[in-house]
C-alpha positions in Angstrom: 133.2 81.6 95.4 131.9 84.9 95.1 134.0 85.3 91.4 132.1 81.9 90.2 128.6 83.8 91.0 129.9 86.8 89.5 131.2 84.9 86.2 127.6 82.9 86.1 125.5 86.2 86.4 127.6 87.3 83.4 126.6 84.7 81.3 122.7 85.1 81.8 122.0 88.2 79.5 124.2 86.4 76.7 121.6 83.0 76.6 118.9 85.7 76.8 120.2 87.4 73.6 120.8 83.6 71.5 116.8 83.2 72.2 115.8 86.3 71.1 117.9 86.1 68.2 116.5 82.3 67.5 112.8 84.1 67.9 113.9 86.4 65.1 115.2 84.0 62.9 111.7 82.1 63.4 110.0 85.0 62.6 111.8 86.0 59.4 111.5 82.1 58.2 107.2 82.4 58.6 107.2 85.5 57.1 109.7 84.7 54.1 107.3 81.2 53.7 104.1 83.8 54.1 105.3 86.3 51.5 106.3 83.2 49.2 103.3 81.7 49.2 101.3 85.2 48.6 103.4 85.6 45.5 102.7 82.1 44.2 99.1 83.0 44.4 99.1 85.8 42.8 101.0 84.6 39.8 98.9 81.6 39.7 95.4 84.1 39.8 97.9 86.4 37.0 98.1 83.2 34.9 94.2 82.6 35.8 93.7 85.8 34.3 95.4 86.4 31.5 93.7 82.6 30.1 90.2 84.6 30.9 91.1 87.6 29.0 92.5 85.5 26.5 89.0 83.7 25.8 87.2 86.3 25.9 89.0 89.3 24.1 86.8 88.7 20.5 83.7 89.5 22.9 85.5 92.3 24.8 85.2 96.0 23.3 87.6 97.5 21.5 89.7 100.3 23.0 90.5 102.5 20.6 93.4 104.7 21.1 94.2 108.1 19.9 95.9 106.9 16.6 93.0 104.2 16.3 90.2 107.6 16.6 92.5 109.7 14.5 92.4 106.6 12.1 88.4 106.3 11.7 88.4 110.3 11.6 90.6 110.2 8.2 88.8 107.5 6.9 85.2 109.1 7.6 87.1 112.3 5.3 88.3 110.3 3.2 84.5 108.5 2.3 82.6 111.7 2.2 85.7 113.1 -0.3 85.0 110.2 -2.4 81.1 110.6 -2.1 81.2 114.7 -3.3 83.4 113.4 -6.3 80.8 110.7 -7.1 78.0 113.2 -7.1 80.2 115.6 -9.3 80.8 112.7 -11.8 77.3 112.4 -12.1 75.9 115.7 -12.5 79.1 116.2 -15.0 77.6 113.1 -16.6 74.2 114.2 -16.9 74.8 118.0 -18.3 76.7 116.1 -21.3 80.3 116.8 -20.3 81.2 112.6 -20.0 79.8 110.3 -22.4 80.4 106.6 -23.2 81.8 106.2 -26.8 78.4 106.0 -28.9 78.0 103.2 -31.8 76.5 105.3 -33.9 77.1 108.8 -33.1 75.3 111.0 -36.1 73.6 110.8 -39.1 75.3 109.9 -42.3 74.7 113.7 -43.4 77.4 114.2 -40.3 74.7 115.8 -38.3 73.7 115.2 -34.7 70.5 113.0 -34.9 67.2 115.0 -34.1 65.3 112.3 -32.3 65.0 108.9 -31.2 61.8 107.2 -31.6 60.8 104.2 -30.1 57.2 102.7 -30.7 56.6 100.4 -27.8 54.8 97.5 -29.4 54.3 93.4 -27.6 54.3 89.9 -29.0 50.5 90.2 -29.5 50.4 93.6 -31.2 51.9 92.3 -34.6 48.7 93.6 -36.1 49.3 97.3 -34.6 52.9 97.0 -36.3 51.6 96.7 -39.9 49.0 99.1 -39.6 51.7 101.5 -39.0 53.8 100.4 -41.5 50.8 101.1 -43.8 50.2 104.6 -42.3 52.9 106.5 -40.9 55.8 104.7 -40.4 58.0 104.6 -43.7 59.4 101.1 -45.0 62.8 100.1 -46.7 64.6 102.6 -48.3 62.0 105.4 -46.9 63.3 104.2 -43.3 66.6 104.6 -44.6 66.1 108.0 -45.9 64.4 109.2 -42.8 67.3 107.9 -40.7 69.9 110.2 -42.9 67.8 113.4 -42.5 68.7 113.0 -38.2 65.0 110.7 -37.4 65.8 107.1 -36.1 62.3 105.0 -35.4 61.6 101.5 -34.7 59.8 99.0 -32.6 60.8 98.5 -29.5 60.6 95.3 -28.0 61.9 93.5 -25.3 62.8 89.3 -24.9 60.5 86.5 -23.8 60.6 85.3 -20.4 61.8 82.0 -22.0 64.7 83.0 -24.2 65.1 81.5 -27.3 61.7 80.5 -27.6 58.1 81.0 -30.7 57.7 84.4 -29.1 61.9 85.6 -30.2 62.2 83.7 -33.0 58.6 85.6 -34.5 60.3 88.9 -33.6 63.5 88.2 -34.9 62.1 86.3 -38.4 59.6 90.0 -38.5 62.9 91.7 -38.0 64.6 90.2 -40.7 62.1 91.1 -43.2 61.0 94.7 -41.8 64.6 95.7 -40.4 62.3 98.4 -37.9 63.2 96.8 -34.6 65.0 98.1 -31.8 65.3 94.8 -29.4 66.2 95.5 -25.6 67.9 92.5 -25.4 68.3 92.6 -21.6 64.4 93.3 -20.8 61.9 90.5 -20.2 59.0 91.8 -22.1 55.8 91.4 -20.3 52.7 94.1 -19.4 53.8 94.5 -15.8 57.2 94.9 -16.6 56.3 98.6 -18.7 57.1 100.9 -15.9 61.0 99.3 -16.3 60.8 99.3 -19.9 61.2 103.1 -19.8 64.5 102.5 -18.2 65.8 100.3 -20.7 64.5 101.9 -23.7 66.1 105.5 -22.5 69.6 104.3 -21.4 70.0 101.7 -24.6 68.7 104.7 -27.1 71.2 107.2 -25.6 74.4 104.7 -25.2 73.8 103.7 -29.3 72.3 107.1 -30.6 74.1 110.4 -30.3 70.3 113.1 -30.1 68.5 115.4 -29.0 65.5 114.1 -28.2 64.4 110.8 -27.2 60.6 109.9 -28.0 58.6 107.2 -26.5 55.2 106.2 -28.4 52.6 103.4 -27.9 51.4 101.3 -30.9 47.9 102.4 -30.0 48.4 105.2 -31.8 48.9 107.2 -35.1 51.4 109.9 -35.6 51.5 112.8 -37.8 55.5 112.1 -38.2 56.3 115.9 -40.3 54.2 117.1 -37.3 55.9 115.9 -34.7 59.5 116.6 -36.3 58.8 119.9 -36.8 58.1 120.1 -33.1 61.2 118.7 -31.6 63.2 121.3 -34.6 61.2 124.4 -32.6 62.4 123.4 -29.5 66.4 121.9 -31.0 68.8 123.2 -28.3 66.9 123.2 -25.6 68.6 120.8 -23.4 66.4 119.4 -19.7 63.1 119.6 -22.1 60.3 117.1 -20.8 57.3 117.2 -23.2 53.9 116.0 -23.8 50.6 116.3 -22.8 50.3 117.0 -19.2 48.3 116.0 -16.3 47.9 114.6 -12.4 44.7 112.6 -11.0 43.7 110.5 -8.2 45.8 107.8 -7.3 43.8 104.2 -7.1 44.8 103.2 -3.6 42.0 100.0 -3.7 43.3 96.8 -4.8 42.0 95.1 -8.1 40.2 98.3 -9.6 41.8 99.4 -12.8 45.0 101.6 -12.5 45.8 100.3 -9.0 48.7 101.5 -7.6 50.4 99.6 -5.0 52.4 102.5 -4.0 49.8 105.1 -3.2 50.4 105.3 0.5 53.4 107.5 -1.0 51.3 110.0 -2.6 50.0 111.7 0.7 46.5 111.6 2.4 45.2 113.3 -0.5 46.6 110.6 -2.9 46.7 112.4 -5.7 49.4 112.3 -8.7 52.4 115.0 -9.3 52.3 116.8 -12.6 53.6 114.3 -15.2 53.7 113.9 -19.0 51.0 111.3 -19.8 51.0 108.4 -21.8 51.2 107.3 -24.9 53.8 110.1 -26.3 56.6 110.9 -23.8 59.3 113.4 -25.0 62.8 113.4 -23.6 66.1 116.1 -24.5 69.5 114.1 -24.6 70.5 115.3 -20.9 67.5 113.4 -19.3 67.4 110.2 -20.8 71.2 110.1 -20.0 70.3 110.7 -16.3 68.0 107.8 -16.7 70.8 105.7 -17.9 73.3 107.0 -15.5 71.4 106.1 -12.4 68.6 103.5 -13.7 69.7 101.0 -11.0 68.6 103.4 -8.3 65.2 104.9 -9.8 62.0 103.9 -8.2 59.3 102.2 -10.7 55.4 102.8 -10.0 52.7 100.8 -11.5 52.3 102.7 -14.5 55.0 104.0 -17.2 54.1 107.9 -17.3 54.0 107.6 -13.4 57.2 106.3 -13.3 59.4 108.4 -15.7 57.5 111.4 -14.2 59.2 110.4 -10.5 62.3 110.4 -11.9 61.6 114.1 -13.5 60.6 115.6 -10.2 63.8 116.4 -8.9 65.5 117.4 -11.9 65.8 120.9 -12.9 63.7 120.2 -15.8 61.6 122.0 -18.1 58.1 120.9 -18.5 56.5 121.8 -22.1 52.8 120.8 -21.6 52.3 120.6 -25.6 48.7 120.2 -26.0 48.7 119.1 -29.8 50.6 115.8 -28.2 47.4 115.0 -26.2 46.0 111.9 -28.7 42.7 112.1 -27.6 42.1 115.6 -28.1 40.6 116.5 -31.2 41.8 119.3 -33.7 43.7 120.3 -37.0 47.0 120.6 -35.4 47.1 117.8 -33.1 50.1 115.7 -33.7 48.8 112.4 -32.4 45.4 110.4 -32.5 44.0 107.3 -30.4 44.0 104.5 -33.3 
């Protein structure tokens, strides 16, 4: 009897270990279901995510990384290498060292060209063309032997607004006949179009002519011609030479008076010009009509012609020759030009 109690009090701290052990096991099975279901969350808000980031990475910013900075830093080198060169190229270009192959490099005495003179003239202004060829301007074979002694002169004239039209075929049947045309075949001739007229004049005389000084004249006036070449011979070899009569004056800021300009805010409170040759008779040396040519795309135009051309000499080193016999209006013995 007493070794049947014995054997059953033996046997209680055994069934009181299998529950604990079953409690355990119970235990371990919520947790493992609790840490499986966290996990499934989280790969399901990882897969949420990712679909986000994927939507919106064209609107996210950019992070750069050290290659990508080290990147942007060579490339920023690289573009203000290639800007120095550029602006090397062009003053190289504008001293005279690179040139464009010329069509008609010197004079047939195998002599550099002296000047360049263009006579603006305009469809209407047929009868300022022949009273020049009856004054000062030589015809035929004259023209031809003025041309051998280093002096190119013609009219210069752009194309009508409607190509092809009265207005060409006039100048072109004129030309035929006269053969004293110099045709800017890509300007649309027109009053308000002057100021870019300069640009095309300068840059086509300077790609085809191969001199030292490039001459711009109105057809409102007459010329002395031996005058005015023996001029440009005193002052051969001079290279940056901008000549002519030279002056400044009030700039018209008040629409619809005569000589408005619709820049003036740019001339200062005191609106008043820079010092600029004046028209009719501008005078150019080889290096500065080929800056004109070389950057034309890029030069500001003002209302008037002399304005214009005198912006684009401003911050050059240039030499300004205020030549007083070139003011047409003057009067005198030696001036070189007259208001017709």
């Amino acid at each position: 009897m007493k070794h049947e109690r014995r054997w059953r009090s033996q046997q209680k701290p055994s069934s009181h270990t299998s529950k604990s052990a079953l409690i355990m096991v119970l235990i371990s099975c919520l947790a493992s279901l609790y840490v499986a279901g966290r996990l499934w969350q989280d790969a399901e808000n990882r897969v949420l995510l990712t679909t986000l980031l994927q939507k919106n990475s064209d609107q996210a910013p950019k992070v750069l990384t050290v290659e990508d900075k080290l990147s942007s830093l060579g490339c920023k080198d690289l573009a203000k290498r290639i800007a120095e060169i550029e602006m090397e190229l062009t003053r190289a270009r504008s001293q005279g060292y690179l040139r464009n192959k010329l069509r008609s490099n010197v004079s047939s005495s195998g002599h550099r060209f002296l000047s360049v003179i263009g006579i603006y003239t305009g469809f209407g202004n047929r009868l300022n063309r022949i009273r020049i060829r009856n004054s000062w301007l030589p015809k035929g074979d004259a023209l031809k032997k003025l041309e051998e002694k280093g002096i190119i002169v013609g009219f210069v004239i752009g194309r009508s607004a409607n190509r092809g039209d009265s207005l060409d075929r006039n100048i072109d049947d004129e030309n035929r006949q006269t053969k004293d045309f110099l045709i800017l075949e890509s300007h649309e001739e027109a009053q308000e179009e002057l100021p870019k007229k300069a640009k095309f004049f300068f840059s086509s005389a300077v790609e085809t002519w191969d001199a030292d000084f490039y001459v711009k004249i109105a057809d409102n006036i007459d010329v002395n011609l031996d005058k005015l070449v023996a001029l440009l011979e005193s002052h051969r070899g001079k290279s940056s030479s901008y000549m002519g009569c030279m002056k400044s004056g009030d700039v018209i800021s008040e629409e619809g008076q005569q000589w408005y300009e619709p820049e003036w805010w740019k001339f200062g409170d005191d609106k008043f010009y820079f010092r600029h040759v004046a028209d009719p008779l501008i005078i150019l040396s080889k290096n500065l009509a080929e800056y004109i040519n070389i950057n034309s795309a890029s030069l500001q135009t003002y209302a008037h012609e002399d304005i214009s051309v005198g912006s684009w000499m401003i911050g050059l080193d240039a030499t300004y020759i205020d030549e007083k016999r070139l003011c047409c209006s003057n009067s005198g013995q030696d001036r070189i030009c007259s208001i017709v």
